[in-house]
N, C-alpha and C positions, 0 to 999 in steps of 0.2 A: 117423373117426380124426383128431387131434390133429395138428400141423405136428409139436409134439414128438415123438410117437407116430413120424411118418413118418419124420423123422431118427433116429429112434434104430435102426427097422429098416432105414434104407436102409445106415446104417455098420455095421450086422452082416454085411449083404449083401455089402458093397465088402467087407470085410475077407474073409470066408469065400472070394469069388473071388481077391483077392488072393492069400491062400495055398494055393488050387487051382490058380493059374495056372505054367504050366511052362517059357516063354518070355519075353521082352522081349514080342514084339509082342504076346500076352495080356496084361501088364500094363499096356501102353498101352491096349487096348482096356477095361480096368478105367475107368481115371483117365481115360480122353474120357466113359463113357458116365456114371460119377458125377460125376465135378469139370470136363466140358468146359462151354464156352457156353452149349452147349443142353444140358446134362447132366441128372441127376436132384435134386441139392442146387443147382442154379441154379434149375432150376422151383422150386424150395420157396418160395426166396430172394422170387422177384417176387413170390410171395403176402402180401410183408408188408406191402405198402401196404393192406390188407383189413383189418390187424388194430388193434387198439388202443393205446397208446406203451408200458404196460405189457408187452402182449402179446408187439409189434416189439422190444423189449431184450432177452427172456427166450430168444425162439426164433434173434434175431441171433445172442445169445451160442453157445447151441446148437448153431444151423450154424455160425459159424467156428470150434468146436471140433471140429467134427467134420471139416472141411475137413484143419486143422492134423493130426489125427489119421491121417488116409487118405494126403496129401502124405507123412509119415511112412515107413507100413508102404509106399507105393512104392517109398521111396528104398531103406530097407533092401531089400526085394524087387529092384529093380533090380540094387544089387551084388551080391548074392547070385549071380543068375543070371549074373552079367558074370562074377562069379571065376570060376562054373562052366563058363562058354565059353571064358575063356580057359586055364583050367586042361587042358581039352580040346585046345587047339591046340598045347601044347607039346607036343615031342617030344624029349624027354631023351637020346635017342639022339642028338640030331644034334650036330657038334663046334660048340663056343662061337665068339662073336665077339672079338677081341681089340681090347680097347678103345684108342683112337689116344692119344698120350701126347706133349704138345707138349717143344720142344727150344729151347733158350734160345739166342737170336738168334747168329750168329755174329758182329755188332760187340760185342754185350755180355759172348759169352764171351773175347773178344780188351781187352777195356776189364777184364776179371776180373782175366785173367792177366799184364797189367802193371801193374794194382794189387798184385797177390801180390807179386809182385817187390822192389816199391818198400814194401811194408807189413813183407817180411824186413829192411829196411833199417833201419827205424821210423818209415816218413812214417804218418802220418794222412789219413782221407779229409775234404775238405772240399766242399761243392757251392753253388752259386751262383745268381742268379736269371737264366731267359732275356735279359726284356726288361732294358735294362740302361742307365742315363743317360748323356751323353756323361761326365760326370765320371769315373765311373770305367774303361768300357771307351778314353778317350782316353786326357785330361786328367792324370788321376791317372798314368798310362804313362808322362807326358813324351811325347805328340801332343798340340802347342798346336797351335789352330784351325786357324791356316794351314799346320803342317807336312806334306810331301810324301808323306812315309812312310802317311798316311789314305789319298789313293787305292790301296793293296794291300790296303785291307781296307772299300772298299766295302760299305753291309750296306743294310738295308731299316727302312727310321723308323716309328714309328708316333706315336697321336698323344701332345700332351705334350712332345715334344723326345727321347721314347723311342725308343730304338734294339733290335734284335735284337745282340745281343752277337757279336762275331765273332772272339773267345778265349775260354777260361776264364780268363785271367791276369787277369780285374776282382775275380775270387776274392782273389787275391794281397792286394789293395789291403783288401779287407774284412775279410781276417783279418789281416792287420798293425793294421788299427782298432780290432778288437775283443781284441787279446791283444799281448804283450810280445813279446819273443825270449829264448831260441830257440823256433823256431816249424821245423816238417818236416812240410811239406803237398805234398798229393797231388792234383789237383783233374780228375776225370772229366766228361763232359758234352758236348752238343750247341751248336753252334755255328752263322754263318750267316752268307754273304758273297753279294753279288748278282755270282753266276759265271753265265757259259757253259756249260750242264751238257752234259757230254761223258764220254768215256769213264775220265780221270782227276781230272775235276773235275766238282764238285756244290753247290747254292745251299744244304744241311743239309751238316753233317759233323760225327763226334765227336772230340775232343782230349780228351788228355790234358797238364793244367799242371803243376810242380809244384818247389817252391823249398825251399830253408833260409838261414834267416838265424840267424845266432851273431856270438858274436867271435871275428875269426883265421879265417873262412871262407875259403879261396882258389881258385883256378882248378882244384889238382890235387884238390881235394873233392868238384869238379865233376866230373873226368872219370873219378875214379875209380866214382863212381855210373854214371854212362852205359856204362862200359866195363863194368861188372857188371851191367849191364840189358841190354845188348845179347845180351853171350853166353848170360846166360840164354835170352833171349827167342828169336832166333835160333841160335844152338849156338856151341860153343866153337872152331870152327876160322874163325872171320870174322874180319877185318883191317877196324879204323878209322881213320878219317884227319878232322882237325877243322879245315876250311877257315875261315878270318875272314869276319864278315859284319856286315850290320850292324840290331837292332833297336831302337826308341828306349829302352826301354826294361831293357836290356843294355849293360855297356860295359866289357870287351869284349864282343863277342858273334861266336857261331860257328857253322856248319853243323857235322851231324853225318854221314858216310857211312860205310856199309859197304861190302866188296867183296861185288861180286855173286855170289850164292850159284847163277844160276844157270847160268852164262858160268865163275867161279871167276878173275875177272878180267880172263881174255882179250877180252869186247865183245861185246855183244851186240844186240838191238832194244830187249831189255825196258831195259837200263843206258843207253841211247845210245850204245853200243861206246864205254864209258867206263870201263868192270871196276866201276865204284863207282855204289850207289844213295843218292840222298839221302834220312833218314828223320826228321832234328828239328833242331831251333832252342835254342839255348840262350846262355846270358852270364852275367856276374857282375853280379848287379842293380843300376841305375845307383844314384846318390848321390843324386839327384833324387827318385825314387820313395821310399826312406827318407825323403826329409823330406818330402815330401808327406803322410806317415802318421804324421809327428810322432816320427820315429827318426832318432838323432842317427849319419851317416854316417861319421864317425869313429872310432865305440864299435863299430857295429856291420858287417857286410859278409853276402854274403852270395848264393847260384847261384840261376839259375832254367833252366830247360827247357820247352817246351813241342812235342808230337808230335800231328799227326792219328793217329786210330784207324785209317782204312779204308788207308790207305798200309803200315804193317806189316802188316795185312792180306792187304793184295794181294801181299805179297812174301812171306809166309811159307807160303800156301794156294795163290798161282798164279794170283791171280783177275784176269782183263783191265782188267774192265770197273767201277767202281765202282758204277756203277748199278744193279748186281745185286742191292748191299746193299738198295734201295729200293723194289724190284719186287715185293716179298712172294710170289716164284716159289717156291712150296712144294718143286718140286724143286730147284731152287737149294739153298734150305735145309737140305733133310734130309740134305746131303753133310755137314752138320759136328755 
């Protein structure tokens, strides 16, 4: 008999057991004893050093067709059997699994819903880049080199003279660059100051910036927005009070407090038995900063504000500890 001969009966063979076979482990036992090492198409195979170059091309061909053919009807044969095992092991009776369904961070649903707020208003969302050059998280601010005001905002360099940003208000600067006025911007994001991380404080934090510039801007423009962001945000029986302070980049500029919603004034741990918690920063943006951006202070005027995210947070949920936001404690999480 023929090498061809032998191949053509050894693949009627494999095939015929192949579709006898009633298990996995038989159709393993198929494909070791014809396509293994020592199989029966391997023995073929070493006979072709015996044959002639014509011979070696014709019967090559042959066997690795016939190889590609049997690989084949295994694989089909293999699933075959596997649906039918597993098709076996369901039990339709039993009750389902309910699939886990994740839930959107609770800085990000707290950064959503003072967006809404401020987007009823008609600010616009704008975002900005982490790493950030001194020009515009200083410089552009009104923080020349040496001013004093830099050490409260301590950050981390990288290389280049690059810094980690530690406001979004560089925002401020980039959209005044890139567009005219009026401008009513909103600006969300992560931030970065080299803290002490404790239980009110953290070296990550998210703020929320966010300004308008027109003509005929004034301070009561100002406090009309915050006094309608507040009570939204918080509920409508809070009492504010807007202490002076000072930012470089604000002039005038002021603190924003509420009375404490959880004391209702009288003093407490969480307020400092002060009735008032402190929760943003804001001013009427200096003259400086306009002409840094090539806007003529005169023509134009215009508020700014700027709030961390996890401080509302913590006052409106109850939450101690900052840190919690960080800790990725799934139960933590699932409370919101």
């Amino acid at each position: 008999m023929s090498l061809l001969d032998e191949i053509t009966q050894l693949r009627q063979e494999a095939i015929e057991r192949i579709k006898k076979s009633d298990s996995l482990d038989s159709i393993n036992e198929v494909r070791v004893k014809f396509l293994g090492r020592k199989g029966l198409l391997t023995a073929i195979l070493k006979q072709l050093k015996d044959l002639s170059p014509d011979e070696k091309k014709e019967v090559g061909a042959a066997a690795n067709k016939c190889r590609t053919e049997l690989e084949q009807e295994i694989i089909l044969a293999t699933e075959s059997h596997s649906g039918v095992k597993e098709a076996s092991d369901f039990d339709p009776t039993l009750p389902g699994t309910d699939p886990q369904i994740g839930k959107v961070h609770i800085i990000n649903q707290v950064i959503e819903q003072i967006c809404d707020t401020f987007r009823g208003m008609g600010f616009e969302i704008a975002r900005g880049p982490h790493i950030e050059t001194d020009y515009y998280n200083f410089e552009s601010l009104n923080f020349p080199p040496d001013h004093p005001a830099r050490d409260m905002q301590d950050t981390f360099f990288v290389e280049g003279g690059r810094l980690l940003r530690t406001h979004t208000t560089p925002v401020q600067v980039r959209e005044l660059e890139r567009t005219d006025p009026p401008v009513k911007i909103i600006v969300p994001g992560c931030c970065y100051r080299n803290e002490a991380i404790s239980t009110r404080h953290h070296a990550a934090f998210y703020q929320v910036d966010g300004f308008l510039i027109d003509v005929g801007v004034t301070l009561a423009d100002l406090k009309g927005a915050l006094v309608a962001f507040c009570k939204n945000f918080f509920g409508e029986g809070l009492k504010l009070r807007f202490r002076p302070s000072f930012f470089p980049f604000t002039e005038p500029s002021a603190e924003v407090d509420i009375s404490c919603f959880l004391c209702t004034g009288k003093g407490c741990q969480v307020c400092k038995y002060s009735g008032w918690l402190e929760i943003l920063g804001c001013g009427m943006i200096d003259p400086n900063v306009l002409k840094a951006t090539g806007h003529d202070p005169d023509k134009y005027s215009g508020y700014a504000f700027g709030m961390g995210v996890e401080r509302p947070a913590m006052l409106k949920y109850k939450i101690t500890d900052i840190r919690t936001f960080f800790n990725n404690d799934v139960r933590f999480l699932r409370q919101f």
